[in-house]
N, C-alpha and C positions, 0 to 999 in steps of 0.2 A: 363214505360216499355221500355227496350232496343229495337233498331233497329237493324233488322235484317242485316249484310252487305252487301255487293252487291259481289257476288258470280264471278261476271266478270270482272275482272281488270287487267291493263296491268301485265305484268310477264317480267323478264330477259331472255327470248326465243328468240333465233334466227328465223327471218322469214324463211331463207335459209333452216331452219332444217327443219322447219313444213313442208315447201315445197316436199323438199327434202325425208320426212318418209312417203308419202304418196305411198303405192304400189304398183297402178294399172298407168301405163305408160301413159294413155291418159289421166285419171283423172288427174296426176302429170301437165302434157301438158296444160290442161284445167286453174288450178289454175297456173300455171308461167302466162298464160295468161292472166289472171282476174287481179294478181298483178301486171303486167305492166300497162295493160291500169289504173287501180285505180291510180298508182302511178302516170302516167301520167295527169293525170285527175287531182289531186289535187296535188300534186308538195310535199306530204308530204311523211314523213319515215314513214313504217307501223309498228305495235306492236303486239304482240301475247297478247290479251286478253283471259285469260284461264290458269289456272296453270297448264294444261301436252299438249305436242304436238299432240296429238289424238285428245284431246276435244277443242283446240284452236280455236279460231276466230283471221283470219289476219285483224287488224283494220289499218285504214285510219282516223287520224286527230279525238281531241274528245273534247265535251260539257260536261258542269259543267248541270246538273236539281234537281231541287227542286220541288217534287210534293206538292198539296195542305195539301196530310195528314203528311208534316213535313219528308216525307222518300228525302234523297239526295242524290247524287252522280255520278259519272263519266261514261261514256259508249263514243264511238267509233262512228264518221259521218259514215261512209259507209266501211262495208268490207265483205271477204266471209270466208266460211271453208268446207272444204272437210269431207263430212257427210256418212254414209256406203252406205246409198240409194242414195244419191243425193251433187249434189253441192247448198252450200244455199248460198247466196247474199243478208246481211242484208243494209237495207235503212229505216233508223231510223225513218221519220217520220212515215214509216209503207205505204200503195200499199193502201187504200182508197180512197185516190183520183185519182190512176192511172189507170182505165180501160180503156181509149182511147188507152195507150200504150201501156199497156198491152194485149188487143184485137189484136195488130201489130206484138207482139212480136213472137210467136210461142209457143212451148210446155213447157208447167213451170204449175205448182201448187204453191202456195201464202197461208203464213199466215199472224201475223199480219203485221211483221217489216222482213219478211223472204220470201225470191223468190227461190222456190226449181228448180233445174232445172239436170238435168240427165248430161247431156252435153253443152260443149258452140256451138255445132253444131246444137244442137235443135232449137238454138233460133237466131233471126237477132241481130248481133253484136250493129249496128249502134242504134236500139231500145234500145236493155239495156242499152248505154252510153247515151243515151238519159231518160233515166228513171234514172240512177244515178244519172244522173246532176241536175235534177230535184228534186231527195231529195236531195243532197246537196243544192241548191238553196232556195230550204224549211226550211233546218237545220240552214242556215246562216240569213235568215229573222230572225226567231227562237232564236234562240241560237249565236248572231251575234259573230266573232271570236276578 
């Protein structure tokens, strides 16, 4: 039986653009944001994971996995995208082991690998750079680069 492919993989998109089509000023504001600190944070060029600038993911640096059931492939250490409801902030090993810092952080709702957050004023800056580092920290045990 074929595998399915992985629906999320880098694209030839300008980061600048994604940035840039986003239409609400502070939202815009919020994600140049996120993309500085990221980039400063890992020192890497980010890629738009997603084939159209709406549905994009800005990724940061990325891991080869191979699950148990034989499915493989590519995915992004840490990045975010500008969502209709929310800004998400994915951290790939996934927010299970993060409730200490997450209890610090402020207002955010959490899926698995996904930190929804309204704005980056909701939340203490220094916590989420602390919480990213932390999956990347995880991801490079993991998945060493």
């Amino acid at each position: 039986m074929a595998q399915a492919s992985n629906k999320t993989v880098p694209y030839e998109l300008k980061v600048s653009d994604y940035i840039a089509a986003i239409e609400k000023d502070d939202r815009r504001a919020d994600c140049q944001q996120l993309h500085d600190i990221m980039a400063e944070m890992t020192g890497w060029t980010p890629k738009i994971w997603g084939s159209t600038l709406k549905s994009g993911i800005v990724g940061f640096g990325e891991y080869h996995y191979k699950y148990e059931s034989g499915r493989e492939g590519d995915s992004l250490r840490l990045g975010f995208s500008s969502r209709v409801q929310n800004i998400s902030i994915y951290i790939m090993p996934g927010y299970q082991d993060f409730s200490e810092e997450l209890s610090r952080l402020g207002k955010h709702k959490i899926g698995k690998a996904c930190l929804y957050i309204k704005r980056l004023s909701d939340v203490d800056e220094d916590v989420l750079k602390e919480i990213m580092q932390k999956g990347l920290d995880i991801m490079a045990e993991k998945y060493p680069l």
